[in-house]
C-alpha positions as CSV (number, residue, x, y, z in Angstrom):
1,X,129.0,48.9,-5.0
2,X,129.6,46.3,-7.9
3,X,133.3,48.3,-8.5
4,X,134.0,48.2,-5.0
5,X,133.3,44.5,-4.3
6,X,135.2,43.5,-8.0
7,X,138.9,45.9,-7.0
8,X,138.2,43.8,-3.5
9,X,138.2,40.3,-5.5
10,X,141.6,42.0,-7.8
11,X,142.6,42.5,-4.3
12,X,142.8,39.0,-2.8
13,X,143.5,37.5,-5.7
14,X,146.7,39.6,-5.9
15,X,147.0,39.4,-2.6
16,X,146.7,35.4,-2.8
17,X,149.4,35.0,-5.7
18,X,152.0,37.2,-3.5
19,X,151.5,35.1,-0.6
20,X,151.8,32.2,-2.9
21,X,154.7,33.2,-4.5
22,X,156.4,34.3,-1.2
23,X,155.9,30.8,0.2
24,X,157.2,28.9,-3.1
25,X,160.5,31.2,-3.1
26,X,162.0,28.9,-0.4
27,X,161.0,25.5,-1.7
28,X,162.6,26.5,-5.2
29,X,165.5,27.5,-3.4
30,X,165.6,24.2,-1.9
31,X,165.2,22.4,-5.0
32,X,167.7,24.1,-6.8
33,X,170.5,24.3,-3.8
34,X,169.7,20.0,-4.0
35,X,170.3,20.3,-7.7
36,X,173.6,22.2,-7.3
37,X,174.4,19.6,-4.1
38,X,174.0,17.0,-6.4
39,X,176.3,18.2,-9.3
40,X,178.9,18.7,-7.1
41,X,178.7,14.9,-5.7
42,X,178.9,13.8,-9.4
43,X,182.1,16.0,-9.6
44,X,183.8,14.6,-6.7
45,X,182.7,11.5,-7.0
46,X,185.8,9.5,-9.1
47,X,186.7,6.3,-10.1
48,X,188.5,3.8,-7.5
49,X,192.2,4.2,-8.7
50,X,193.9,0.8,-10.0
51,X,196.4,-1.0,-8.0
52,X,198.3,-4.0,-7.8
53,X,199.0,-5.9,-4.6
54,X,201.9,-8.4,-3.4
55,X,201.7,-10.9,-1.0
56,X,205.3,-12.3,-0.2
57,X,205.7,-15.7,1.5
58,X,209.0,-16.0,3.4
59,X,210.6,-12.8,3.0
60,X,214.0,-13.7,4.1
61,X,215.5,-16.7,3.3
62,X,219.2,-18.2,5.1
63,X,221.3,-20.6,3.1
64,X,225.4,-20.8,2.2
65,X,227.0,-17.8,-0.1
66,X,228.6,-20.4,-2.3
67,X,228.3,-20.4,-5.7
68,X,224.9,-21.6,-7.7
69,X,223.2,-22.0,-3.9
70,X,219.6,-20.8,-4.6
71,X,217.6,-18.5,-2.6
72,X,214.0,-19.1,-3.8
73,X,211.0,-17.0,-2.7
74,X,207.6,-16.7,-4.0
75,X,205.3,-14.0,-4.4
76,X,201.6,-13.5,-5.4
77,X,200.9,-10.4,-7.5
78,X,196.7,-9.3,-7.8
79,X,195.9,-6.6,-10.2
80,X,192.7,-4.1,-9.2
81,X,191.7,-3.2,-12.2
82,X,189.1,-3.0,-15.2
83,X,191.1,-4.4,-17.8
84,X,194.3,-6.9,-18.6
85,X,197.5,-5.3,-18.7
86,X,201.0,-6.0,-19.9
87,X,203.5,-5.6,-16.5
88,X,207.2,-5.5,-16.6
89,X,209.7,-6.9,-13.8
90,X,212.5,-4.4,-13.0
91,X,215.3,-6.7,-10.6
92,X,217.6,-4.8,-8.1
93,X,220.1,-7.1,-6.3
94,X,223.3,-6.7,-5.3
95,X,226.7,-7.1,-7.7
96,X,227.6,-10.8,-7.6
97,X,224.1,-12.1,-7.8
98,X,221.7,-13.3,-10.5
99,X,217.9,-12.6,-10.1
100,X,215.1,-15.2,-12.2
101,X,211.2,-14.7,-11.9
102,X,209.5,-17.6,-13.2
103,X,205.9,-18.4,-13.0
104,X,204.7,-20.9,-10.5
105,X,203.4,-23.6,-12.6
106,X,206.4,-23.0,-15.3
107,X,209.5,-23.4,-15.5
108,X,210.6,-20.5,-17.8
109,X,212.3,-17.4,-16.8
110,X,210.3,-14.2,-17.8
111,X,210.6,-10.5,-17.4
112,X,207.1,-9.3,-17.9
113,X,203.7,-11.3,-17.4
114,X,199.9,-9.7,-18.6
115,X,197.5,-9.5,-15.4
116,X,193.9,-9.8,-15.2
117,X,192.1,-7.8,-13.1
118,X,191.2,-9.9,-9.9
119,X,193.2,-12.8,-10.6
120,X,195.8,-13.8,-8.2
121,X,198.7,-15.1,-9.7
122,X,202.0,-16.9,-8.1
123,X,205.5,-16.4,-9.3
124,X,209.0,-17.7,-7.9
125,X,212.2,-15.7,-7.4
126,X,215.4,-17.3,-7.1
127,X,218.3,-15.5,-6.5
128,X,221.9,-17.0,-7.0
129,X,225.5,-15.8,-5.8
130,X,227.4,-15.9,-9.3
131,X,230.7,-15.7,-6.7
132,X,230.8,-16.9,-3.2
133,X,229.6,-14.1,-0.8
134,X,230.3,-13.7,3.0
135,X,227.9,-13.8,5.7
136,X,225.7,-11.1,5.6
137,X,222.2,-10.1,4.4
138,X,221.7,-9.2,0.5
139,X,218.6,-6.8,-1.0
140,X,216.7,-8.3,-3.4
141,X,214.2,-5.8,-4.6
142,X,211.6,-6.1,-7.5
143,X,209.4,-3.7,-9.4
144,X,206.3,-4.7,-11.1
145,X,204.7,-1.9,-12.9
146,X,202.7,-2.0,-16.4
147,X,204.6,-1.1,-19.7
148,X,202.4,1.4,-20.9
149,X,199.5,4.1,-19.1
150,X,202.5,5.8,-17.4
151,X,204.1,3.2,-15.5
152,X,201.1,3.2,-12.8
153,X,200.0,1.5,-10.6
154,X,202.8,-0.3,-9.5
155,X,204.1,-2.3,-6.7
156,X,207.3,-3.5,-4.7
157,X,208.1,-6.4,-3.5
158,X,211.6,-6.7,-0.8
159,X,213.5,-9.5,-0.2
160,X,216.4,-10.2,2.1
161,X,219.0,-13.4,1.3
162,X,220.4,-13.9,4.6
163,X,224.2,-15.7,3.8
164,X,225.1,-18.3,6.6
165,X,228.9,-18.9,7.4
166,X,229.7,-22.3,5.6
167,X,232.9,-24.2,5.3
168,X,233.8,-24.9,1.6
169,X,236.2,-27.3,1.3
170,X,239.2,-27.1,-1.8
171,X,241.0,-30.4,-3.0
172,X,244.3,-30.0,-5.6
173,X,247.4,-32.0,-6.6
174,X,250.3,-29.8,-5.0
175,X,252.1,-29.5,-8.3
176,X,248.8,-28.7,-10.6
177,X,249.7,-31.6,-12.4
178,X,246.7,-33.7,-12.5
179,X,248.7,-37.3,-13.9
180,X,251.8,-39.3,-12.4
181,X,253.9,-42.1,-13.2
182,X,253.7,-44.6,-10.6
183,X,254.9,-48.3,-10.3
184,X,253.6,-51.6,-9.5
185,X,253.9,-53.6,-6.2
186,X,256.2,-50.7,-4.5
187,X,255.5,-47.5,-2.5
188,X,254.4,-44.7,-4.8
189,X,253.6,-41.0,-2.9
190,X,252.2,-38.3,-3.7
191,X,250.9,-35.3,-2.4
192,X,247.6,-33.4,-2.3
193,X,246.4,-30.0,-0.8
194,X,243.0,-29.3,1.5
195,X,242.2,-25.8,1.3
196,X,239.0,-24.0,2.9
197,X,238.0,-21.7,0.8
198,X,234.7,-20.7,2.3
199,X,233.7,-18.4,5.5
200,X,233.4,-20.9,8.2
201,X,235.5,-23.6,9.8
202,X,234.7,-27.1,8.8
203,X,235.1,-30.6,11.1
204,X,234.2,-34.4,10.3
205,X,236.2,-34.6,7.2
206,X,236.3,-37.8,5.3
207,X,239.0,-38.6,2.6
208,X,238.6,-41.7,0.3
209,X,239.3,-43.0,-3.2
210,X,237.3,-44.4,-6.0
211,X,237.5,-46.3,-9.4
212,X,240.8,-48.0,-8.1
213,X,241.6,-51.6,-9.0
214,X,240.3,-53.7,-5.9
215,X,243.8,-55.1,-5.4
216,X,245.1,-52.0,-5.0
217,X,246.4,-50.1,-2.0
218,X,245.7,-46.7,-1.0
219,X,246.7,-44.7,2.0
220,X,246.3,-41.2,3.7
221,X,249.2,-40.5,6.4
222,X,246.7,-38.2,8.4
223,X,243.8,-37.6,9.4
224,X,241.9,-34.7,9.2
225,X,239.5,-33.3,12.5
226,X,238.9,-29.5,11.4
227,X,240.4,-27.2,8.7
228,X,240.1,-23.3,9.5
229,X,239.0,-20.4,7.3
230,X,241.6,-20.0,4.9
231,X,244.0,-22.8,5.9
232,X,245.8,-25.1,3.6
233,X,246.8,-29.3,4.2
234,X,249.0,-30.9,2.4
235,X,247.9,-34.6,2.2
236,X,250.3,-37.4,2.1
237,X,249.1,-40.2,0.1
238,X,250.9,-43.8,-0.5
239,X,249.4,-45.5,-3.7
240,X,250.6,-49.4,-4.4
241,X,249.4,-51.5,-7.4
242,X,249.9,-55.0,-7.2
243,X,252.3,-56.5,-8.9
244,X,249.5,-57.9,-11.2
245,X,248.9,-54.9,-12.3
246,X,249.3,-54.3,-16.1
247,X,251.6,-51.5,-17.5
248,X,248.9,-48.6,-18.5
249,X,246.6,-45.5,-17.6
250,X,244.2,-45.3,-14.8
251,X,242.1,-43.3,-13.7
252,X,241.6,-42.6,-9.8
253,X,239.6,-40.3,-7.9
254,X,240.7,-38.4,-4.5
255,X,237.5,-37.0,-2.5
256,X,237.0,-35.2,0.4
257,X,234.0,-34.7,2.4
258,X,232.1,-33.2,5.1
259,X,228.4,-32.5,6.1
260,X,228.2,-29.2,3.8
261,X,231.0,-29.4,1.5
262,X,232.4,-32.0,-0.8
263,X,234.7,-31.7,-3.4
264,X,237.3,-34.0,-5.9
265,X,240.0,-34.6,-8.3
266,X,240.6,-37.0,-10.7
267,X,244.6,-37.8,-11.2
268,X,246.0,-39.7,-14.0
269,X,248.3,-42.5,-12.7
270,X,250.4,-44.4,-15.7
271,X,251.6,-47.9,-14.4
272,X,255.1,-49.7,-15.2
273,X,256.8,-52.2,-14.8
274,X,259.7,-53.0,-12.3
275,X,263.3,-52.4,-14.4
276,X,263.9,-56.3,-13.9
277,X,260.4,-57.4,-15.4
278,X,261.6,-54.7,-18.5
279,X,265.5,-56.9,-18.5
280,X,263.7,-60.1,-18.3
281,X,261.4,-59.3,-21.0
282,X,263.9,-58.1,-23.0
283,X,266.1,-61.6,-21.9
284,X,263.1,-63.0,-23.4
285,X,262.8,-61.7,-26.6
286,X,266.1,-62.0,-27.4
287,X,266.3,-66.0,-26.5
288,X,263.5,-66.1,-28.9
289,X,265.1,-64.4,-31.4
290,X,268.5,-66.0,-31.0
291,X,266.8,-69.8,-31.1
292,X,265.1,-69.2,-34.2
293,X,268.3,-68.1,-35.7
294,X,269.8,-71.0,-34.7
295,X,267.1,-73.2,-36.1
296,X,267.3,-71.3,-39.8
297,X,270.7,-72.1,-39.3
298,X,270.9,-75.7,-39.2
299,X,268.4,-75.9,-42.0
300,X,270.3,-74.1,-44.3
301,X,273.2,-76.3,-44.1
302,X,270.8,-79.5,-44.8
């Protein structure tokens, strides 16, 4: 009786750890499919990538193709990052055209800046026409990307200088001679030539002279209203000294004018005197001479 009642205890208990076991089976499965679940988010879980952002403030700018005329733009660069790198500016404009990034508190031209991560910073562009461009819109484009770690991240940043048509007026002597002998208290012309050289017609020209003697007198036969694209006007001009005017170089200076274009040219004009100032000079001189001959003379024979 005491053998059957121990095999029954062997029994349960064996009967116990099964159904134990069998139950636990599950819950390790659990646990270790949660283990395996959670590997696998470590794995995919990466890193946020690093990237640079640009903010542009007017992207497209109008203003004259003429030569030197600025087209300034500004940009704000932010680096996402976790440390300070060294970035490079690689410019992409059109032939013709001169490209300068310089920081916005500086006044220094640059071709790289180092970043920090989170901090904003501002920059100007400026591009220039090196010759005078037609009307039109001209690419800018800029790269910023960092000098070393594989040229990444990097950014873009566009710009579009939008040329006007503008009148661009010309002024010359007509022979390319920029001096002339004129002479005093008489008519004394000469000519000039008006040219438009730029890629619009221009009105409300004004011609005038400066640095002359206030007693003399300067005149413009005609009067200009418009000048097209391309045409040329030759200017008549009627120059008098007075007749106090001393024999010798001056300087004058011819402008022209209009609300978007001037332009100048300084001529030489050498002064003399009327022939019959030169004979009575030279009447002059000689009287001298002749009476203090005559002087010497009668001393002598004393």
């Amino acid at each position: 009786m005491l053998i059957q009642k121990k095999k029954f205890i062997i029994f349960f208990i064996m009967l116990f750890v099964m159904t134990a076991f069998t139950l636990a089976m599950p819950v390790m499965a659990f646990a270790q499919e949660e283990e395996a679940g959670t590997g696998e988010d470590e794995e995919i879980a990466e890193p946020a990538p690093e990237k640079i952002t640009v903010d542009i403030e007017y992207q497209e700018i109008n203003a004259s193709g003429m030569i030197g005329v600025g087209f300034q733009f500004q940009m704000d660069i932010t680096y996402d990052g976790k440390e300070a790198k060294l970035f490079e500016f690689i410019k992409d404009s059109p032939g013709g055209w001169s490209v300068e990034i310089t920081p916005q508190a500086l006044n220094h031209k640059i071709t790289k800046v180092k970043l920090a991560p989170l901090k904003k910073e501002s920059f100007k562009v400026t591009a220039r026409p090196r010759v005078a461009q037609e009307a039109g819109e001209y690419d800018i484009n800029i790269t910023i990307r960092p000098i070393e770690d594989g040229g990444t991240p990097e950014a873009e940043a566009n710009f579009t200088a939008a040329v006007k048509p503008a009148g661009e007026l010309k002024l010359r002597t007509a022979s390319g001679i920029l001096s002339t002998i004129i002479r005093s208290a008489r008519d004394n012309n000469y000519k000039l030539v008006l040219e438009n050289i730029g890629s619009a017609p221009v009105e409300n020209i004004v011609i005038s002279t400066k640095d002359e003697p206030e007693d003399w007198q300067v005149d413009f036969e005609k009067e200009i209203n418009i000048i097209e694209v391309g045409e040329e006007i030759e200017l008549d001009i009627n120059i008098v000294p007075s007749e106090k005017t001393i024999a010798g170089d001056y300087m004058v200076r011819f402008i022209t004018s209009s609300g978007e274009s001037t332009d100048y040219v300084d001529l030489r004009l050498m002064v003399v005197t009327p022939l019959i100032w030169r004979i009575v000079g030279i009447a002059l001189i000689v009287v001298v001479v002749v009476g203090i001959a005559v002087i010497f003379a009668r001393l002598g024979r004393r």
